[in-house]
C-alpha positions as CSV (number, residue, x, y, z in Angstrom):
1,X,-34.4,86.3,20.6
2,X,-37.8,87.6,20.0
3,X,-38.8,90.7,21.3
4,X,-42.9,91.2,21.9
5,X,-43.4,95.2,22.6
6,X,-46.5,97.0,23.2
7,X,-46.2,101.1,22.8
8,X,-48.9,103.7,23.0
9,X,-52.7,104.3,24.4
10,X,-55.5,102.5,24.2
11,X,-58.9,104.0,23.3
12,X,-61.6,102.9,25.1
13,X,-65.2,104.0,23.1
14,X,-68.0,105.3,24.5
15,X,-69.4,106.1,20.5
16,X,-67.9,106.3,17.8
17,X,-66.5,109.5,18.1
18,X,-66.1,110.1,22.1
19,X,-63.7,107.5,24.1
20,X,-60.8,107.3,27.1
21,X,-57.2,107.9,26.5
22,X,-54.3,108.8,27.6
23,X,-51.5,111.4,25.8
24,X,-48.9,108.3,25.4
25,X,-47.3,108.9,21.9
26,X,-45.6,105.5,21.8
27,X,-42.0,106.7,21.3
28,X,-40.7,104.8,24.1
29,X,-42.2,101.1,23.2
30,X,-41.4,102.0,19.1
31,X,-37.7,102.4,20.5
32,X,-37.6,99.5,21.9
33,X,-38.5,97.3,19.3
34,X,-35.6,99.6,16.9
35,X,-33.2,98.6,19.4
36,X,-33.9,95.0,19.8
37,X,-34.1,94.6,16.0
38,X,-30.8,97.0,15.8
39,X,-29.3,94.6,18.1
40,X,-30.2,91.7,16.0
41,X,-33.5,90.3,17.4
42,X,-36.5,90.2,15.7
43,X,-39.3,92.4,17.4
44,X,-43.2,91.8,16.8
45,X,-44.5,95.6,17.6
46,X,-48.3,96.0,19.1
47,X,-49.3,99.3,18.8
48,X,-52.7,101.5,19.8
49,X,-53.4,104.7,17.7
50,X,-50.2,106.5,17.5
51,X,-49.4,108.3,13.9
52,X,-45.4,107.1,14.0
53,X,-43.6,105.2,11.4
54,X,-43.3,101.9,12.0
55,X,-39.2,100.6,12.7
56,X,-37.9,99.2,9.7
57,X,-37.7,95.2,10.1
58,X,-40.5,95.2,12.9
59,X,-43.8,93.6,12.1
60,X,-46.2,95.8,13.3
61,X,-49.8,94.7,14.7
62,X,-52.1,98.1,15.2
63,X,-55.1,98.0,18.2
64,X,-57.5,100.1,19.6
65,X,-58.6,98.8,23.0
66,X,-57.0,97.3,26.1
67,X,-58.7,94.0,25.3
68,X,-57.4,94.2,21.6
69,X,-54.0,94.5,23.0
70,X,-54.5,91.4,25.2
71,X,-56.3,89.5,22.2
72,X,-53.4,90.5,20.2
73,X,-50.5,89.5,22.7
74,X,-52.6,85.9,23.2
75,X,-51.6,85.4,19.6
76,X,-48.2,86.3,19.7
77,X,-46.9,85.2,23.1
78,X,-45.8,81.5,22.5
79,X,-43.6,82.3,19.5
80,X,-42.1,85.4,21.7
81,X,-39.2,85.1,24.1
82,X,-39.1,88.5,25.5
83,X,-42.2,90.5,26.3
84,X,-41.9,94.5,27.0
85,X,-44.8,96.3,28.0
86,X,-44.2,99.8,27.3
87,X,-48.1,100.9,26.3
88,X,-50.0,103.1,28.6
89,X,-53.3,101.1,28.5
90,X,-56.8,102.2,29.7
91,X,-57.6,101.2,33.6
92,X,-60.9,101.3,32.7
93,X,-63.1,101.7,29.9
94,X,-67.1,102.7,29.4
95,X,-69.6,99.8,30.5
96,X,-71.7,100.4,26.8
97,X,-70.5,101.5,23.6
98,X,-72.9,103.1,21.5
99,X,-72.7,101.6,17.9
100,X,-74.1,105.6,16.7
101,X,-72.9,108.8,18.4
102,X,-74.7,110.0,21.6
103,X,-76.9,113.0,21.2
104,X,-76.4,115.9,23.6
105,X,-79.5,114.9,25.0
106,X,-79.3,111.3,25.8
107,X,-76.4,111.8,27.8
108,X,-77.5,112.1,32.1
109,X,-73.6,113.5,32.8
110,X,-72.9,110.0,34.6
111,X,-70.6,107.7,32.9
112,X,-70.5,104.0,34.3
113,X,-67.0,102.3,33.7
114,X,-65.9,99.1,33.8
115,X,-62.5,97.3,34.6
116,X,-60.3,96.6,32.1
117,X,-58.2,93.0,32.3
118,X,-54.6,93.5,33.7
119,X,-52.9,92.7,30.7
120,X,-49.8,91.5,32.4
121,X,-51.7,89.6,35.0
122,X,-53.8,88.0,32.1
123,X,-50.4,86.6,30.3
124,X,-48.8,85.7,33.7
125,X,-50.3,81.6,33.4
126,X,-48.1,81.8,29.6
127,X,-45.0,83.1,30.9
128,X,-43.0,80.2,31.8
129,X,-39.1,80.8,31.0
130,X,-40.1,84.3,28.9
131,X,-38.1,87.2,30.6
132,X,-41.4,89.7,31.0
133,X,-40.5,93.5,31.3
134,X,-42.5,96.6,32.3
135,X,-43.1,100.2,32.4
136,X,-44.3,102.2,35.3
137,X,-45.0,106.0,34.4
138,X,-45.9,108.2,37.6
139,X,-46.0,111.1,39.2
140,X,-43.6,112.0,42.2
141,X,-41.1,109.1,43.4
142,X,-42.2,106.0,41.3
143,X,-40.3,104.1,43.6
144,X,-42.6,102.2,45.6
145,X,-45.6,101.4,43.4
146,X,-42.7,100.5,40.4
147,X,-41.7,97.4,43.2
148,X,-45.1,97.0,44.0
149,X,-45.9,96.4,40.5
150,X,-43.1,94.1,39.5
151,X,-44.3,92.0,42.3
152,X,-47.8,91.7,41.8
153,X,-47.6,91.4,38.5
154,X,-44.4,88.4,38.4
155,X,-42.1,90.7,36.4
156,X,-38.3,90.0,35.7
157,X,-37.8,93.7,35.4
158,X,-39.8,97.3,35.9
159,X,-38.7,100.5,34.4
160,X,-39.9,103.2,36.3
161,X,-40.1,107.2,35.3
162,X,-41.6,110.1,36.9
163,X,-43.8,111.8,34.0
164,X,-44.2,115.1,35.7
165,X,-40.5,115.8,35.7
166,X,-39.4,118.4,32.7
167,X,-38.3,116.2,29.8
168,X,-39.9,112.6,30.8
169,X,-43.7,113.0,29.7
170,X,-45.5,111.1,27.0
171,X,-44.8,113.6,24.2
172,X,-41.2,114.3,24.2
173,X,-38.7,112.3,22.8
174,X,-35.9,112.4,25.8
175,X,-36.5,110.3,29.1
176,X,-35.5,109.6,32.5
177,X,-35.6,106.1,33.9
178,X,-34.7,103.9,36.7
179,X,-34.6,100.5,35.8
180,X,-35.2,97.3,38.7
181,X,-34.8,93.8,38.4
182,X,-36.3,91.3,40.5
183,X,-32.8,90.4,41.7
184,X,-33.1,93.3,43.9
185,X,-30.8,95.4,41.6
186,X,-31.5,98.8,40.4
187,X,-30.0,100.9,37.6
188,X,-31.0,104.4,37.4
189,X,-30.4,106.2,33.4
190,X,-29.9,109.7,33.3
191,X,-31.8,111.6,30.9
192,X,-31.0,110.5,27.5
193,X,-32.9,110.2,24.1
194,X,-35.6,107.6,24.1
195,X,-33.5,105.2,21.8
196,X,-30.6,105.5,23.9
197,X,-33.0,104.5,27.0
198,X,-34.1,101.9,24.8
199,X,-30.6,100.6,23.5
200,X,-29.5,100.0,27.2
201,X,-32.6,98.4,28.6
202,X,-32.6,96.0,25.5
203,X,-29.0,95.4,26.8
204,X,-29.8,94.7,30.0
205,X,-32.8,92.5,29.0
206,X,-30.6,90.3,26.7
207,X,-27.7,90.0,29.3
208,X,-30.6,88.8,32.2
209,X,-32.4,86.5,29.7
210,X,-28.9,84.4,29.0
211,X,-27.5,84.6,32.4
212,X,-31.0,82.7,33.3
213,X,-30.9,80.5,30.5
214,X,-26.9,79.9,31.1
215,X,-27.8,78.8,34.7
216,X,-30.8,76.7,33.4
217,X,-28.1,74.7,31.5
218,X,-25.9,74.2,34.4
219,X,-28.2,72.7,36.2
């Protein structure tokens, strides 16, 4: 199969030298896309502005903004059969971008934002049979708004941490995940090494994807 994985922030500009963000570091999404490839899938990697090294075997597609992620994934989507959404992208993003930096004194202290496009909203209409997998990061019990999400947003699965519990934030390299399936089944991981998070929810993407496609054919 062909894995499609997004990992890191966006960076949403306000000049060239100010913008929005978010402290994702992208280790979750680039351990994904080892794991699929180390479990002999090919994995197409779309990245915002993180500084790691890229998994050997992936190809690799850098962005900036969240609308350069959903140009990017546009491209890539009908060639992908499995699409994992691991990037913390940008709600929102400034309603100008200044093409020089803003002087001190041009600045009133209000900044007006726009929306950003729901990525996984926007590639909803291209899904058809493509198994389309999630992250929810929150604070507290990530419970309800993971479901919430998975519903809204037509996913097959939503993997769901809380990032203000010691050794799950953006920056570390260990996490804590409960993983649910629109089947109404939940798995919950304990805390393990990003790339062992990511070698069992690869695992448990593949064995989803051909049960579906197994009952497809029996049809």
């Amino acid at each position: 199969m062909k894995f499609l994985v997004t990992a890191g922030p966006t960076r949403e500009h306000l000049d060239p030298v100010r913008f929005l963000s978010n402290p994702s570091s992208g280790k979750m999404g680039f351990a994904v896309a080892a794991a699929a490839i180390r479990a002999g899938h090919e994995a197409v990697l779309v990245a915002g502005p993180v500084s790691l090294r890229t998994p050997r075997g992936a190809r690799r597609i850098d962005v900036v903004s969240a609308c350069g992620m959903l140009d990017a994934l546009k491209r890539e989507i009908a060639s992908a059969d499995v699409l994992v959404m691991s990037a913390a992208v940008a709600d929102w993003r400034p309603a100008e971008c200044s093409a020089s930096k803003l002087k001190k004194s041009e600045m009133d202290g209000v900044l007006r934002l726009v929306r950003n496009p729901d990525i996984l909203q926007s590639l909803h209409p291209l899904k058809g049979s493509r198994f389309f997998a999630g992250f929810a990061a929150e604070t507290g019990d990530p419970e309800a708004e993971a479901l919430r999400k998975m519903r809204d947003k037509g996913l097959d699965m939503i993997i769901a941490n809380d990032v203000s519990s010691p050794g799950c934030g953006f920056a570390v390299s260990t996490n804590r995940v409960s993983v649910y399936c629109a089947d109404g089944s939940r798995t919950d991981l304990p805390l393990m090494r990003k790339s062992a998070v990511a070698a069992r929810i690869v695992k448990m993407i593949c064995a989803l994807a051909r049960g579906r496609e197994a009952g497809c054919r029996s049809r």
